[in-house]
C-alpha positions in Angstrom: 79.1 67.1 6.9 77.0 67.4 9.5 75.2 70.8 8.6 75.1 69.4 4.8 73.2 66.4 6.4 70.4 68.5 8.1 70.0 70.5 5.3 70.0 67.7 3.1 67.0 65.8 5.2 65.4 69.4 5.8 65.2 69.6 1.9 64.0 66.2 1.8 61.5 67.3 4.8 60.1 70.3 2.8 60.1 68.3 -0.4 57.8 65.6 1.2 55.7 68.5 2.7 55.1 69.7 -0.9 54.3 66.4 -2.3 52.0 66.0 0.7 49.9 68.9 -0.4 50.2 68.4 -4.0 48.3 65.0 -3.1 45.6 66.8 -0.9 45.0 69.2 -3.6 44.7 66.8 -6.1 42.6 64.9 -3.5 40.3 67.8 -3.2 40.5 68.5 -6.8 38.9 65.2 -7.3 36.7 64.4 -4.7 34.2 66.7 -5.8 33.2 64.5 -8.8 33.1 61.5 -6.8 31.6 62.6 -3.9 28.9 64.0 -6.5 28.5 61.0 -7.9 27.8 59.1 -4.4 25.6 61.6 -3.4 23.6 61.1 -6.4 23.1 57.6 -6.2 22.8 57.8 -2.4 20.1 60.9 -3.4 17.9 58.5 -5.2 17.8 55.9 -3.0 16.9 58.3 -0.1 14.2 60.0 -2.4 13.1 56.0 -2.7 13.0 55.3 0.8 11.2 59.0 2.1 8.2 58.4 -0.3 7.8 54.4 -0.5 4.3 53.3 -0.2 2.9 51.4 3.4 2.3 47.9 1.8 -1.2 46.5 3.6 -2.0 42.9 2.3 -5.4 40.5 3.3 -4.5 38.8 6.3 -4.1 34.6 5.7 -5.2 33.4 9.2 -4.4 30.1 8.4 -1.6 28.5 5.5 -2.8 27.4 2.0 -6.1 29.1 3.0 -6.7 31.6 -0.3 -9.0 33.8 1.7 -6.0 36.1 2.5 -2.8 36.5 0.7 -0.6 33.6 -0.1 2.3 35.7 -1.1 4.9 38.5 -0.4 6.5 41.0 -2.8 9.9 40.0 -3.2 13.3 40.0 -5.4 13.7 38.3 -8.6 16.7 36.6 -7.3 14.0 33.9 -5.5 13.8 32.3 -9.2 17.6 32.2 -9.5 19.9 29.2 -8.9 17.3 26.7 -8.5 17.0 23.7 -11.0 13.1 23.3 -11.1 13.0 26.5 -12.7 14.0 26.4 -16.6 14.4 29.4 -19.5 12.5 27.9 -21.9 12.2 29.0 -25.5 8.9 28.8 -28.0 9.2 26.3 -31.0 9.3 27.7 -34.0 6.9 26.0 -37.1 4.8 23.8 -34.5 7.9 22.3 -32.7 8.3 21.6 -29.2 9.2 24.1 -26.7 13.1 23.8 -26.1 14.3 24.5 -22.7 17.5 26.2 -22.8 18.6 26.1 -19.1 18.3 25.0 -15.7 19.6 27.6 -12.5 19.4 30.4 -14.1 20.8 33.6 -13.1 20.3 37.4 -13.8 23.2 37.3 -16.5 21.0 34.2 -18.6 18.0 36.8 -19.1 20.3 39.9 -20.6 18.9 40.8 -24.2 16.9 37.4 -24.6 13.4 37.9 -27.0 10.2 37.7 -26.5 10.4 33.6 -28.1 11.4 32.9 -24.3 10.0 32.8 -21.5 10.9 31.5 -18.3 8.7 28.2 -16.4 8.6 27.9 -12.7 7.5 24.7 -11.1 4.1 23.2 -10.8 1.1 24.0 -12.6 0.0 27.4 -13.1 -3.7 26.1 -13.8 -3.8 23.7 -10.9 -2.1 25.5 -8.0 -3.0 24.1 -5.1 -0.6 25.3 -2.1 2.0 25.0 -4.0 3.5 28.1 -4.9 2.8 29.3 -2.0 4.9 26.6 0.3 7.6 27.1 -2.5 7.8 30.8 -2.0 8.1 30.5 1.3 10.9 28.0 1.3 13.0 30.0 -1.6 12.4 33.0 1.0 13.8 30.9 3.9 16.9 29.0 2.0 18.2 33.1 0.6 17.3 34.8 3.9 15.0 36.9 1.3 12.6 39.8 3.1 9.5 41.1 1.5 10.9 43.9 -0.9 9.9 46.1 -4.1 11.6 47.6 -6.6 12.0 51.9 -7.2 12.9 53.4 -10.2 13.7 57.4 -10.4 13.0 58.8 -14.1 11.8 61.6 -16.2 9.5 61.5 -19.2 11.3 63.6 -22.2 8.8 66.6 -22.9 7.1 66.6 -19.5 7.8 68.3 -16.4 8.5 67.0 -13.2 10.2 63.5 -11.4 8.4 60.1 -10.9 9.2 57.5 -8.3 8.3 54.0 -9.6 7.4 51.4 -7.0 7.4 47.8 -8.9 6.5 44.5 -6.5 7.3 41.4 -8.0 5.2 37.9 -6.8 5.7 35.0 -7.9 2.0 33.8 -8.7 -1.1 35.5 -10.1 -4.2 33.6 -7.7 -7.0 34.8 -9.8 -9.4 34.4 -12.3 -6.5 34.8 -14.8 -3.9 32.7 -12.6 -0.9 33.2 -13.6 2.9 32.2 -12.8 4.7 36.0 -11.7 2.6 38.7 -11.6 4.2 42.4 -11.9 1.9 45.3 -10.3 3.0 48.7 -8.3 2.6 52.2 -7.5 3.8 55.4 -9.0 4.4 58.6 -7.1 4.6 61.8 -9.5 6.1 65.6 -8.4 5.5 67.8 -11.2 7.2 70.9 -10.5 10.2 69.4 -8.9 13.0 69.9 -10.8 16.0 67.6 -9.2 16.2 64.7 -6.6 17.8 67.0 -4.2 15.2 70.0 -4.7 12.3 67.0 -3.3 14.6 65.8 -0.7 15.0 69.7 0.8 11.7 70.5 0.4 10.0 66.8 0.9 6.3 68.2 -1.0 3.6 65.2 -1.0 3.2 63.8 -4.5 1.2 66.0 -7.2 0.0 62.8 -8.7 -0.6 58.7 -7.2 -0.7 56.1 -10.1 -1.8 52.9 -8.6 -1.2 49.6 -11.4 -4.3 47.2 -11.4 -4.3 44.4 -13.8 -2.6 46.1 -17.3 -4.7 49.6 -16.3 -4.9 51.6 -13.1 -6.4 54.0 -10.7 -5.1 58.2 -10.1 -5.2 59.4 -6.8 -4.6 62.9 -5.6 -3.6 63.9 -1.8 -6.1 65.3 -0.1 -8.9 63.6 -1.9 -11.2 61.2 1.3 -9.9 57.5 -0.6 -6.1 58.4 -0.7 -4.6 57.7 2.9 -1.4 59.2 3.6 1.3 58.2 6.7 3.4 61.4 6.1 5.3 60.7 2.9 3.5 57.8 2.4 0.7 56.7 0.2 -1.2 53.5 2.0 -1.4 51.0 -0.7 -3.8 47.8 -0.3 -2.6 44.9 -3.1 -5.9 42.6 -3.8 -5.2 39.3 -2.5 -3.9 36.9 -4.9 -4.5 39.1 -7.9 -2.2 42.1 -6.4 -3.6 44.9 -8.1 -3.4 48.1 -6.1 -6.2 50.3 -4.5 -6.4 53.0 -2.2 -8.8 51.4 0.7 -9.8 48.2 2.0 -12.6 47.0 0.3 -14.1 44.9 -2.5 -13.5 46.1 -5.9 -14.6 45.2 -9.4 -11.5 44.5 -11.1 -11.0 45.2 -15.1 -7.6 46.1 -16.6 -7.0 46.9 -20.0 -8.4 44.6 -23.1 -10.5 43.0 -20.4 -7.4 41.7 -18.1 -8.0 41.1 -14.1 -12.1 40.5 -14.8 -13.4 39.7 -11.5 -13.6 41.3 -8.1 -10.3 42.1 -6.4 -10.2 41.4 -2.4 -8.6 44.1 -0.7 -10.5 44.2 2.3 -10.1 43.3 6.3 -8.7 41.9 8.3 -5.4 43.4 7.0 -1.5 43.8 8.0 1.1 46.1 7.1 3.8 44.1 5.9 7.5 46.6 6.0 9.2 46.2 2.3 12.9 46.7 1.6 13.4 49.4 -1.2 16.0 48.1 -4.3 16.9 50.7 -6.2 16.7 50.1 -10.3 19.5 51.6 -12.3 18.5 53.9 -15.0 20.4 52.1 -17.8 21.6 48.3 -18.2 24.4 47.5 -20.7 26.3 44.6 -19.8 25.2 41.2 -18.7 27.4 41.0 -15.8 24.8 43.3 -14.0 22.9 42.2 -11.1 20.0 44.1 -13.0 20.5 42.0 -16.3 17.2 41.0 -16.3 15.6 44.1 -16.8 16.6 43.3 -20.2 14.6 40.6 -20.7 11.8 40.8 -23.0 10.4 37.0 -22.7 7.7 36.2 -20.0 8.3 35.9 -16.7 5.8 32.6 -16.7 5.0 29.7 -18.6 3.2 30.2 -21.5 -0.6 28.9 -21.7 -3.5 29.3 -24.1 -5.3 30.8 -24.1 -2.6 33.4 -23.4 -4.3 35.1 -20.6 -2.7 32.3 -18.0 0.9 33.4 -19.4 3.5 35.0 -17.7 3.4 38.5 -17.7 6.3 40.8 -19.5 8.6 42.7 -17.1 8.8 46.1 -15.8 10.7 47.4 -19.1 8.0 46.1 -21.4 5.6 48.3 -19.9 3.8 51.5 -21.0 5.0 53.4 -17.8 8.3 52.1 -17.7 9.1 54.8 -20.7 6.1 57.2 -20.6 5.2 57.0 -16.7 3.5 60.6 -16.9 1.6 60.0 -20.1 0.6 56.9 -18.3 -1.0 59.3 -15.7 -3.3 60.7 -18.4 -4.6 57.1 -19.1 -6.0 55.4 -16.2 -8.9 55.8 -14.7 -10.2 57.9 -11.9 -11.9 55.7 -9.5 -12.5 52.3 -9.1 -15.7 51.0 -7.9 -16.5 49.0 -4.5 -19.0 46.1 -4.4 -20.2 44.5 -0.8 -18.1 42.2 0.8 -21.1 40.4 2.2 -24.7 40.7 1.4 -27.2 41.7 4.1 -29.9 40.6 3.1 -31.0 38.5 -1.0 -28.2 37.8 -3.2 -25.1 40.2 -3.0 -23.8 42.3 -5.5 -20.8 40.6 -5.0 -22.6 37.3 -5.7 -24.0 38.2 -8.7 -20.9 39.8 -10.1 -17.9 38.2 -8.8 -19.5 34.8 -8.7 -20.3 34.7 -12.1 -16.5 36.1 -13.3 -15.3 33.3 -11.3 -17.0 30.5 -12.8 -16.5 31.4 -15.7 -12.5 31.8 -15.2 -12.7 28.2 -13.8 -14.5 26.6 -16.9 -11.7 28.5 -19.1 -9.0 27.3 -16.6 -10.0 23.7 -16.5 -10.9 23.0 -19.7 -8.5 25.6 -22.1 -11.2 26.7 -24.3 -10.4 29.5 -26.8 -11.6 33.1 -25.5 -13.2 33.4 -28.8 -15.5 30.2 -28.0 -15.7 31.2 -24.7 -17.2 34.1 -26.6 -19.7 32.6 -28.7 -21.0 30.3 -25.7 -21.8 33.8 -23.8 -23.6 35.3 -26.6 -25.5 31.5 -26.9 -26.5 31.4 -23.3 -27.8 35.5 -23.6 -30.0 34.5 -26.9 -31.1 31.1 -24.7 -32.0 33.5 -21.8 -33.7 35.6 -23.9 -36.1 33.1 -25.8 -36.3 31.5 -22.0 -37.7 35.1 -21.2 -40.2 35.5 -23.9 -41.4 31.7 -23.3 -42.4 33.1 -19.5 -43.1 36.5 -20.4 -47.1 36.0 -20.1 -47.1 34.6 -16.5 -44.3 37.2 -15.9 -46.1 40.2 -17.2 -49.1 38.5 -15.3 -47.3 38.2 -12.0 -46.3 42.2 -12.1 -49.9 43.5 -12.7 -51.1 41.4 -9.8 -48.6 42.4 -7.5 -49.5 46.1 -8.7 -53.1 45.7 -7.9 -53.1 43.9 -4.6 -49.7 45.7 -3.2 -51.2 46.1 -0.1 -50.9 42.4 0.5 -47.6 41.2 -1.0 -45.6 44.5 -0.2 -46.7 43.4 3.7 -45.6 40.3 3.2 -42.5 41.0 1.5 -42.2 43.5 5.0 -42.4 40.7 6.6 -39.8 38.7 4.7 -37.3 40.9 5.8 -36.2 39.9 9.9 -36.6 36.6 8.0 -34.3 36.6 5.4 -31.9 39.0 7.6 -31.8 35.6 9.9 -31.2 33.1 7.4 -28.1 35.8 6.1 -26.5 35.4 9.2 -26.9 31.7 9.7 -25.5 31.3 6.3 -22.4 33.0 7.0 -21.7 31.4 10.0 -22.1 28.0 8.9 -19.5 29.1 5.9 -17.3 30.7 8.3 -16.8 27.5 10.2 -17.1 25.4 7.6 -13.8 27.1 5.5 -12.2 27.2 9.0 -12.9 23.4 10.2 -12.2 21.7 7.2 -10.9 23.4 4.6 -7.3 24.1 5.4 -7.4 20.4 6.5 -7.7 19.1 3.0 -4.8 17.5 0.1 -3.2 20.4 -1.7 -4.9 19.6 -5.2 -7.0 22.2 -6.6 -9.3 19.9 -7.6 -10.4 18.8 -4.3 -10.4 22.4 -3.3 -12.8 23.4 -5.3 -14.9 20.4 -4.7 -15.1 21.2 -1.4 -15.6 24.8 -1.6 -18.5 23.7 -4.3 -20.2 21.4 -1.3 -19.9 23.9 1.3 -21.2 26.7 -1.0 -24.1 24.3 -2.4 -24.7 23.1 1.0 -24.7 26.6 3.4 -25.3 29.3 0.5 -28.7 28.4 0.0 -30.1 28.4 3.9 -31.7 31.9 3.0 -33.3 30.8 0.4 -34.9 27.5 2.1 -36.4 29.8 4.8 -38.1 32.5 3.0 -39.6 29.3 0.5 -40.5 27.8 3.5 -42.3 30.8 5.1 -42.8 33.6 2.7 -43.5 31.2 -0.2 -46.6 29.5 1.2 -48.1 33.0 1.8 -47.7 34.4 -1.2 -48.3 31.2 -3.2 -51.9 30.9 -1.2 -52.3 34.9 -1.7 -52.0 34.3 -5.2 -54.4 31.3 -5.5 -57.3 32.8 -3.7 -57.0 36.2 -5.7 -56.8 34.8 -9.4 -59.6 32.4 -8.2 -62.0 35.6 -7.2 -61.0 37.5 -10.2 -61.8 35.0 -12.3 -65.3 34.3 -10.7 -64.4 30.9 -9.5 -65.4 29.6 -5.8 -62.7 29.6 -3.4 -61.7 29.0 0.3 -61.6 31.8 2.4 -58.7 32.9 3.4 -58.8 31.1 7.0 -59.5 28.4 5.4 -57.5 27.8 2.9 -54.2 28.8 5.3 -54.8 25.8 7.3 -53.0 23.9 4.7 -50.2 26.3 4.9 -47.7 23.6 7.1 -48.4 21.6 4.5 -47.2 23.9 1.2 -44.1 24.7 3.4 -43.3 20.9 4.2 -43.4 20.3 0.3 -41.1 23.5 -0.3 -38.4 22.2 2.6 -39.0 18.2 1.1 -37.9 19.8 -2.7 -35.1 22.0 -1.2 -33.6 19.2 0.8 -33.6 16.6 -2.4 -32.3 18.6 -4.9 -29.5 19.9 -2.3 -28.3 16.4 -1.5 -28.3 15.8 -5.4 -26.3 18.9 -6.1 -24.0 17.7 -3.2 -23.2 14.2 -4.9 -22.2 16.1 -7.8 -22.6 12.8 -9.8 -26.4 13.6 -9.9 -25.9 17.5 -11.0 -27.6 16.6 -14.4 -30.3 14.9 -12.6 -30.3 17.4 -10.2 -31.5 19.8 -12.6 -34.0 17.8 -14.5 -35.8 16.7 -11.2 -35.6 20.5 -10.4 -37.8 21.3 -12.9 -40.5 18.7 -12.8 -40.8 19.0 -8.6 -40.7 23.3 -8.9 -44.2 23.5 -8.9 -45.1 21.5 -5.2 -46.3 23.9 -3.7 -48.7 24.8 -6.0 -49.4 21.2 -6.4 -50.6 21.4 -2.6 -52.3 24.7 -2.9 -54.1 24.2 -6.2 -55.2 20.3 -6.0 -55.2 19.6 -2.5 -51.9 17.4 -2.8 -50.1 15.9 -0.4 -46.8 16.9 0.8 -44.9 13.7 -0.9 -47.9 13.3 -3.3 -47.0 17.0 -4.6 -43.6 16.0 -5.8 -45.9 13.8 -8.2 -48.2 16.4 -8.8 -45.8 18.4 -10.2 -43.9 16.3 -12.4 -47.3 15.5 -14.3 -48.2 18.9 -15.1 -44.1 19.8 -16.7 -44.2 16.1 -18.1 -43.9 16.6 -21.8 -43.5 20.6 -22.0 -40.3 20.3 -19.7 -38.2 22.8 -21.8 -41.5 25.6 -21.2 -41.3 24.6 -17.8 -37.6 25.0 -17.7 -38.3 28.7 -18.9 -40.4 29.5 -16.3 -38.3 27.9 -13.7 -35.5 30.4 -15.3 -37.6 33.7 -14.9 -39.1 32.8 -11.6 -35.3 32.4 -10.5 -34.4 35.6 -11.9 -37.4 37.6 -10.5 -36.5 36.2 -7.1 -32.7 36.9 -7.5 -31.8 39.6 -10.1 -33.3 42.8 -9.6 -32.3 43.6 -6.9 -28.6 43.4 -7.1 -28.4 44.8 -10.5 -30.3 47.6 -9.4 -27.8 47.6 -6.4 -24.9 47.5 -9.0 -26.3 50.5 -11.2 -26.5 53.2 -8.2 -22.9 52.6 -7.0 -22.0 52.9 -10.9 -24.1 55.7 -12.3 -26.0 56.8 -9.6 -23.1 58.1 -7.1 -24.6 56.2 -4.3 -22.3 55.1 -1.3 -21.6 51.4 -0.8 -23.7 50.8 2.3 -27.0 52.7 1.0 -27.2 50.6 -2.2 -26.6 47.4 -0.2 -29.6 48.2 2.0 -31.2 49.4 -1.0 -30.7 46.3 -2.6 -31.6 44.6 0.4 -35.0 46.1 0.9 -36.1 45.7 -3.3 -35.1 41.8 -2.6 -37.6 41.5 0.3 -40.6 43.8 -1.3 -40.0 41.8 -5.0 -39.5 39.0 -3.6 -43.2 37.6 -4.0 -43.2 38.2 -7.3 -41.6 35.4 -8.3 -43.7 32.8 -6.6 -47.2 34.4 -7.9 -45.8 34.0 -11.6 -44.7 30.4 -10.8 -48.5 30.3 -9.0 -50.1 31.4 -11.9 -48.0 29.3 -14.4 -49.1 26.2 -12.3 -53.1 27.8 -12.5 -53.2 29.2 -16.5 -51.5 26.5 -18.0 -52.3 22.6 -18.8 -49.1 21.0 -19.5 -50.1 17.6 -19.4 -53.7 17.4 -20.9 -54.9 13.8 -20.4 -52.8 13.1 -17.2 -53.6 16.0 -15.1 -56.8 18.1 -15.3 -56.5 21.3 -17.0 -57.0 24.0 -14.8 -58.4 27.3 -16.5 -60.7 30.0 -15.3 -63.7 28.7 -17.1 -63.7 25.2 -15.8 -64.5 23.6 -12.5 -61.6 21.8 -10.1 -62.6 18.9 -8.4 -59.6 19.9 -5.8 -60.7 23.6 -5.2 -62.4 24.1 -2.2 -66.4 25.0 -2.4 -66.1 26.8 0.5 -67.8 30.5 -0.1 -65.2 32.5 -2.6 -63.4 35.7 -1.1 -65.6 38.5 -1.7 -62.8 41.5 -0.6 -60.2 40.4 -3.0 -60.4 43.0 -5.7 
């Protein structure tokens, strides 16, 4: 019984032995598969990780302030389970938008059309700070980190393995605001041919693809703009707009079909801001994914007209999402820098970046149709254009006699240089404090925003321009008068003489500046502003040309444009232009076709601002000398006739 017993539990023993190893070899059997399969998923997010870009963003030194960024890339979960954010679905035959629900999660976007779209809180067209303060809370209440998105994936027929990085913000803060905004950064390895082949050898990328604004920018390692930290490609989002570039700078933005027109601000002061890397599945089938919303063909923002201030489509409706080499092929090469502050005349920036913006804001405020918008451009190029050939005579005028007597006005246009370098500084300091005393300071509406920023610009970005009127001007403007006098054999003052009333042309210049200024600053009086503009332009000459006095010029002038205002007007236009145009543009065409580095065509454009710069007031001279606008009220003055106000003085004898 006993020895039956042992053999009994040694069978038992031996058949539990057996069984054991049965279960480790069927263990072993099937680990490989699964093991496999962890250490594929576990590959790509590794392969995510080792190559994800170093995320630098425009430093906000102070909150709401939109010089600097407002926002941080983060995970669509921030719009989820939250009732003042609704799906929303289009009407159909001129109904109503319906909204379909409140608290919406991942599982509510799976499959839905591109009828829906999807309507965060506030007003996409009138911001303010809000976004921003909402952002920040959604971040705070789900414990949510800045973070982007990575996709692995192949393109059928090509060679090779991309690395999709996709940011997600919650607002667009640019000319085409926007709520959501989609932008990111592609990393390509074409002769890699598995996850675990890059991860053992860990090359640098073949090919960079950085998303700006529906286009983008290629970048190759080793070339001087594409900054690497090991594995990593430096990547600097424009502030508020978020379209990717490879240095920190100012850049002239333009997507595809004209999307992102404007100038992107990627430039200091900057921080790094360390992202948390989600990895995308390849494939989405059921709604019960955390991923459903990949799915989702609707826009991620509430739709406007015109549609440029809609939400934009998702990752999946996009070009590279399915062909991310072909996508390669497509974009563009370089992008182009433009000064971040002028040294000296009217910036590149300025001219450019000022003039997308307006026109964004009109758009924005008022909803016209792009097509209008349009027609209104080609409108205001035909007015410029019959403005132009209205002034062309004194223009054409003011060129030959700049050409003959260089000598003078290229010394004076010397000499406008440490001048105009001055007023450049004091200009930017006085905007500098300005933004930083009071702005951040003010209600959250955009409206008063942009008031204020409309002031302060009015007010500060014009001190330049005051000083070289009030200095250079007189110069030229007496220059001018004593040269077409000699040339056209009529007596004159010397020069000596006639520069003794030189305090009193500047006075007039500094009494027009400061009334139309604090006009322009009432706003109200903007229409008036520009009337009185035109009918007080010509003080100066008033003073030089009949012996006015400095408040008696204002009256001077307004009887000479009274009744040809509109010619006047024209004149007021090219003399403008003369003063702030060429410059730039000429600026703007070197770093574009000329290959010229940003700093030498700023100082290039610097130095053609002072030496043109007297252009402008010898054709606004000569307009004021050639032409009676008012016969009957004021004295024609014309070569061939005597002015009771011109000094009898002998004439200048060395003037030509």
């Amino acid at each position: 019984m006993f020895g039956y017993s042992v053999g009994y539990r040694r069978l038992l023993g031996a058949a539990g032995v057996l069984c054991l190893l049965f279960a480790l070899a069927g263990t072993s059997i099937e680990a490989p598969g699964v093991a496999a399969q962890e250490t594929a998923i576990s590959a790509e997010q590794q392969l995510a990780d080792l190559y994800a870009p170093v995320v630098m963003i425009k430093e906000q030194l102070q909150e709401c302030s939109t010089n600097g960024e407002q926002f941080r890339p983060v995970v669509v979960d921030i719009i989820f389970g939250t009732d003042d954010v609704r799906l929303m679905r289009r009407g159909a035959h001129g109904k109503p938008d319906e909204e379909i629900k409140r608290g919406i999660q991942a599982s509510d976007l799976f499959g839905l059309d591109d009828r829906h779209y999807i309507d965060l809180p506030f007003d996409p067209r009138n911001p303010g700070c809000s976004y921003e303060k909402w952002g920040k809370k959604r971040m705070a209440e789900l414990g949510i980190t800045p973070s982007i998105y990575a996709f692995v994936l192949t393109e059928p027929g090509k060679p090779g393995i991309v690395v999709q990085y996709w940011y997600y913000w919650i607002y667009n803060l640019f000319n085409d605001v926007h709520e959501s905004d989609w932008e990111g950064v592609q990393v390509y390895f074409a002769d890699a041919t598995s996850v675990q082949d890059i991860l053992e050898k860990q090359p640098l990328p073949t090919t960079i693809g950085f998303a700006q604004h529906a286009g983008g920018e290629l970048g190759h390692v080793g070339q001087d703009k594409v900054e690497m930290r090991g594995t990593h490609v430096v990547a600097h989002p424009s502030s508020g707009s978020h379209a990717d570039y490879y240095a920190e700078a100012v850049w002239l933005g333009w997507g595809e079909d004209g999307s992102g027109f404007g100038c992107d601000h990627a430039d200091a002061p900057e921080v790094e801001i360390p992202v948390h890397v989600v990895l995308l599945p390849n494939e989405v089938s059921e709604a019960t994914s955390e991923f459903a919303w990949l799915t989702f063909a609707g826009d991620w923002g509430e739709v406007e007209v015109p549609g440029l201030f809609s939400g934009p489509k998702g990752p999946m409706q996009h070009s590279r999402w399915h062909s991310p080499i072909s996508w390669l092929s497509e974009i563009r090469q370089n992008s182009l820098a433009v000064p971040v502050h002028p040294t000296i005349g009217p910036g590149i920036s300025q001219v450019f970046c000022g003039a997308a913006e307006l026109g964004s804001r009109v758009v924005r405020v008022f909803g016209i149709d792009q097509k209008l918008i349009t027609g209104l451009i080609v409108a205001a190029i035909v007015g410029l254009l019959a403005f132009t050939l209205v002034a062309w005579r004194y223009t054409w005028e003011a060129i030959r006699m700049y050409v003959r007597h260089g000598y003078f006005f290229i010394t004076v246009g010397v000499l406008a240089f440490p001048i105009a370098a001055m007023g450049q500084r004091l200009e930017a300091w006085v905007q500098d404090q300005s933004e930083s005393a009071l702005l951040t300071r003010l209600p959250e509406s955009t409206y008063l925003r942009t008031l204020w920023e409309f002031v302060a610009g009015a007010a500060t970005g014009t001190v330049q321009e005051v000083l070289l009127s009030a200095v250079i001007g007189p110069i030229v403007t007496i220059g001018a008068y004593l040269i077409y006098c000699a040339e056209a054999g009529r007596p004159a003052g010397a020069w000596h003489s006639d520069f003794r009333i030189y305090p009193r042309v500047a006075a007039s210049r500094v009494l027009y500046a400061v009334l139309i200024e604090l006009m322009i600053l009432s706003v109200v009086l903007l229409p008036l502003a520009v009337y009185k503009g035109v009918q007080w332009f010509f003080a100066p000459q008033a003073v030089v040309a009949d012996d006015a006095t400095v408040r008696g010029s204002l009256d001077m002038s307004k009887g000479r444009v009274e009744g040809h205002w509109i010619h006047s007007a024209a004149m007021v236009v090219a003399v403008t232009a003369l003063i702030g145009l060429p410059a730039p543009l000429i600026g703007t065409a070197l770093l574009m076709v000329g290959g010229v580095e940003l700093p030498v065509a700023q100082w290039i454009s610097a130095v053609l601002f002072c030496v043109l710069y007297p252009i402008g007031s010898i054709a606004a001279t000569l307009f004021y000398l050639r032409r009676s606008i008012a016969p009957g009220r004021v004295a024609p003055y014309l070569p061939d006739q005597a002015s009771a106000a011109a000094p009898t003085v002998p004439q200048l004898a060395s003037s030509g």
